[in-house]
N, C-alpha and C positions, 0 to 999 in steps of 0.2 A: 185655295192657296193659303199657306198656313201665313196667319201677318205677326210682323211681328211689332211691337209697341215699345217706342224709345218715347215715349209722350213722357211730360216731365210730371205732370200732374195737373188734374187726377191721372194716375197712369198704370201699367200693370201690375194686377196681381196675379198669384198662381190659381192654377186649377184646381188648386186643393179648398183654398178661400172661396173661390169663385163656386164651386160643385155642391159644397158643405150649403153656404150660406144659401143657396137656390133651395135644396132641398128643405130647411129650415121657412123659408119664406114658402111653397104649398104646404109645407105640412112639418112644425115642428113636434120633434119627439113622439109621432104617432099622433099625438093629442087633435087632430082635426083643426087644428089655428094657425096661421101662419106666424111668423116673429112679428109682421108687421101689424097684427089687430090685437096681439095677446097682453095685458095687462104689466107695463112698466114694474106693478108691484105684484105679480103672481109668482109663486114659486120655480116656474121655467124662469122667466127671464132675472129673478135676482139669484139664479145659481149663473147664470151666463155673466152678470156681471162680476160676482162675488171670483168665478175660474179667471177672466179676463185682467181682473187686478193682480190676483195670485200668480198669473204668470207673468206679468208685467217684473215683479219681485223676483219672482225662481230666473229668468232668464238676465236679466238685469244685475242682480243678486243686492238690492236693493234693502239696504240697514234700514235696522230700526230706526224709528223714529220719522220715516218718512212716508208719507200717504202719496199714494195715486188716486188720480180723480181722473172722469171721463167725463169731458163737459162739452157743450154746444158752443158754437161761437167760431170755430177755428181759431188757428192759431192767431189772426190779426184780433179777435177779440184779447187775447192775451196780451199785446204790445201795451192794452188800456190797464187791464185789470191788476200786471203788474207790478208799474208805481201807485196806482189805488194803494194797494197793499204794501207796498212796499219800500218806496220814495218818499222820505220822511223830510229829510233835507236835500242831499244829492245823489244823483245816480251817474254813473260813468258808463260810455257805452263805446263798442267797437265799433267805427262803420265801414264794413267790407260788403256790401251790397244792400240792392233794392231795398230788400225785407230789415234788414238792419237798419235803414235810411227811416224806412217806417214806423219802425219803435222806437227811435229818436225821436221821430216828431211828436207820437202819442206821450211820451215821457214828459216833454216839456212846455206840457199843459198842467202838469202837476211837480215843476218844483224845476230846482235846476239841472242841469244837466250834461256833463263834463264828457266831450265826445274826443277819448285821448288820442286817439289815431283814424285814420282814411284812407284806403287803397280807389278813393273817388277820380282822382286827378290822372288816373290810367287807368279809367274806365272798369276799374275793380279788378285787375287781374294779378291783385297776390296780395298775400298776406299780411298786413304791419309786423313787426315786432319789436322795432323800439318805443318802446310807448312806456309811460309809469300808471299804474292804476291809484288815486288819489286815496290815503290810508281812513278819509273821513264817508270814502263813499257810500252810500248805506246798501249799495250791490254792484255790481260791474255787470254788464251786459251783453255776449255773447251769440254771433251768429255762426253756428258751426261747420254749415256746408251749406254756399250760394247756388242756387239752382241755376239761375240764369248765366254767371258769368263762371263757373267752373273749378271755385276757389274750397279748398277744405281744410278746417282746422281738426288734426286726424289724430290730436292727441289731447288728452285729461290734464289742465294748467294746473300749477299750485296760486294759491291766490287769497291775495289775506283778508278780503272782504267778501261777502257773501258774492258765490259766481251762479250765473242765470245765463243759462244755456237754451237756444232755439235751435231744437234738433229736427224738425219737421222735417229735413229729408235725408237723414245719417243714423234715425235712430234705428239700433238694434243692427247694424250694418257693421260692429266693431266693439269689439271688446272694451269695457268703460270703470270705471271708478268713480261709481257716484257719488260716492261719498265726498269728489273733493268738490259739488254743486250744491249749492241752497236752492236751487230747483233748472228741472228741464221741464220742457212743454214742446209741444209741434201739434199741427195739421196731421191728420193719421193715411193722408190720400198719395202720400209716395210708397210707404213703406208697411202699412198696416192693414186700410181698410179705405171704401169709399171715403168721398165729403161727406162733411157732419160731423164727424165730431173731434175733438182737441183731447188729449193726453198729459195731464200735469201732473211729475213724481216732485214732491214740494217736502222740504223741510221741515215739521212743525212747528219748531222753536224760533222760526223768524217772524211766523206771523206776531200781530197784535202791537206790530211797536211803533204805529204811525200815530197821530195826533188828528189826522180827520176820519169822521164818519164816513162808513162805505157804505154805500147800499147793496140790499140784504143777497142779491143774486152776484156783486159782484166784488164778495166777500169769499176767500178762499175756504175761509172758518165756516161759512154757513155750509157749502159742499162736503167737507171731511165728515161734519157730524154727520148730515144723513148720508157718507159712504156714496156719492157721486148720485143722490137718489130725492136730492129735493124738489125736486121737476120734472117734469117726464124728460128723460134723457135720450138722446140717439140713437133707438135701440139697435135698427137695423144696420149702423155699421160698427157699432160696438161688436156685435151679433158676429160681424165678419170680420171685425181683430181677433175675435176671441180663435175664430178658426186660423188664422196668418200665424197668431202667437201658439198656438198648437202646432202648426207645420214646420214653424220656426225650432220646437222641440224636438220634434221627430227628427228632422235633420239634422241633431247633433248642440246644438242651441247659438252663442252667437259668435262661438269661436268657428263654429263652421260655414255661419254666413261671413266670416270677416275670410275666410280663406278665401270661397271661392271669391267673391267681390274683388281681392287682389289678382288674382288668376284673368279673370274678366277682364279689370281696365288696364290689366300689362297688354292684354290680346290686343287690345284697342290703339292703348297709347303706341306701341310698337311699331303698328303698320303706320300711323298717322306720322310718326317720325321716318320710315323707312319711305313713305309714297312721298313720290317729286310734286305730287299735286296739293298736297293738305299741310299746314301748319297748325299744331297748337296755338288752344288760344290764349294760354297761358305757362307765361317763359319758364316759369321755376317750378323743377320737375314736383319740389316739396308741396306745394301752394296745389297742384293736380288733384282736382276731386276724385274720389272713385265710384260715385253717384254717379257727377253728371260730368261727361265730359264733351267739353266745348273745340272747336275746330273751325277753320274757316281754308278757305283754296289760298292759294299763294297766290300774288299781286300779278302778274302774267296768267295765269289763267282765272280770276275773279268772273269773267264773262261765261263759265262753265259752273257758276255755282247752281242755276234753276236747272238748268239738264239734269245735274248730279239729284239733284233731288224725283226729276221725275223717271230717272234711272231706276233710284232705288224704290221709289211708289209702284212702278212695276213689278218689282221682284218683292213687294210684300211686307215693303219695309214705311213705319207709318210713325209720324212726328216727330221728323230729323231735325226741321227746320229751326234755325237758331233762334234766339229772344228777336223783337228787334230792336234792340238796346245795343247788340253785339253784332248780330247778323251772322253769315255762316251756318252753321252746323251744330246739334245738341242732342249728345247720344245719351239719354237716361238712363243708367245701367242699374236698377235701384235690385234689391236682394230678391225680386223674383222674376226677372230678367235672365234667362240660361244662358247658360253660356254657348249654345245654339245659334242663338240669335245674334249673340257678339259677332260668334265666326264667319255669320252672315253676310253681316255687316262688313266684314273686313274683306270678304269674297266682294263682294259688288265695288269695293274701292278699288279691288286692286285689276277687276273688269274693267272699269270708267276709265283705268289707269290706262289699261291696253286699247283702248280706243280711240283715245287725243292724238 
């Protein structure tokens, strides 16, 4: 039975990452070694990372002056390292979910911290937007698509302090303007590659203006100069961005992943509003991720929510189940996610439908 994988992460990738990166792990490039034993600094593996940044840029279309780095730690090691580097006096930050709640709290351990808006108090399910971002802040802090509760900021802000963006499950999912970010980062296990490793396109001109000493790993400067190569780095799932950002080419780059992606969560959203049994779990159709979208049964049928689930685990369908923060329902729809599987999905709702 073919399954299909609405897991939010780590969660699917295509066949194309998955086939490439297998064959590379028995035998890369002919050469008898796999990716996993061959020398961080042998010439296989620094053409793999040197194409993996390059495309980061071509697809991205990322200006001068800004460096990508591939670094260990995931993204929550980034919640730390970014007021390290960067929280001189204050940092202002959004908090529209979990992970955003998180680099708040990492943030002010190093300084103050100006948290101008909260969709907390309704359990995260939409957007702020009256808010002011404070003109001394020394960055503003940004969570751009909540995985758990369904929330997506689906557009590039103007913003007159340095804006830092957490894109670990929106990146490359949508056409972008980087240039109006002093840096994005994410986790690479929605949209990229396994766990392991983190993805930071950073500005170079903001570093170095803090007043305390960083240590030397968790110094952005020390990563740029050796080109994401100060340490042995994550090879193997670098190894397999390098092929996700390959097939992300071949298919047209990221205006074509932003197409389908709307195509997908119209399919989704549509039946969830047309089916008597499902509500969105978030009111404002704007506020709607097209990552992940969230769901739950309506209040008259709630006692049909574990069936529903063991409905669709028969027919092939695997980690629907919602946060439980939320509860409900949580379809992952992330860029290698077919639109197969959508349809699937909305086939077995509108089954469950006819059987109540």
């Amino acid at each position: 039975m073919k399954k299909h994988n609405f897991s939010a992460g780590p969660s699917i990738l295509s066949s194309y990452t998955i086939q490439h990166t297998a064959e590379g792990i028995l035998d890369l490039n002919q050469s008898g070694l796999s990716v996993m034993e061959i020398s961080h600094r042998s010439k296989d593996f620094m053409a793999i990372m040197d194409e993996t940044q390059q495309l980061f840029k071509d697809l991205l279309d990322i200006p001068s002056g800004y460096s990508v780095l591939l670094l260990g730690g995931g993204a929550s090691m980034q919640f730390c390292m970014i007021p390290y580097n960067l929280l001189n006096k204050k940092a202002a930050y959004l908090d529209t979910g979990t992970w955003a709640n998180k680099a708040i709290k990492e943030a002010k351990i190093f300084g103050d911290v100006d948290v101008v808006a909260s969709s907390k108090e309704s359990t995260y399910s939409y957007i702020p937007r009256d808010y002011k971002v404070p003109a001394d802040a020394d960055y503003f802090h940004i969570t751009t698509n909540n995985t758990i509760y369904g929330t997506e900021i689906k557009e590039d802000m103007d913003c007159a302090v340095n804006l830092v963006a957490d894109m670990s499950s929106d990146i490359f999912s949508r056409p972008m303007d980087v240039s109006k970010y002093a840096m994005i980062y994410g986790g690479a296990q929605k949209n990229l590659a396994p766990a392991g490793v983190a993805f930071v396109i950073i500005k170079d001109e903001i570093l170095g203006k803090v007043d305390r000493a960083i240590p030397t790993m968790l110094d952005y400067r020390t990563h740029i100069d050796k080109g994401s190569m100060f340490n042995t780095p994550p090879c193997v799932p670098i190894y397999a961005a390098m092929h996700t950002l390959r097939w992300y080419k071949e298919l047209g780059g990221v205006n074509a992943m932003y197409k389908m992606n709307l195509e997908k969560a119209a399919i989704l959203y549509d039946e969830i509003e047309r089916n008597p049994l499902f509500v969105s779990g978030i009111g404002n159709e704007a506020d709607r991720s097209i990552m992940n979208v969230t769901f739950v049964m309506k209040d008259e049928y709630k006692d049909k929510e574990a069936d529903f689930l063991t409905f669709t685990s028969e027919r092939g369908m695997s980690g629907l189940k919602g946060h439980r923060s939320v509860g409900g329902f949580r379809a992952s729809i992330y860029n290698a996610m077919s639109k197969s599987s959508v349809e699937a999905l909305v086939d077995a709702m509108k089954e469950f439908e006819k059987s109540i």
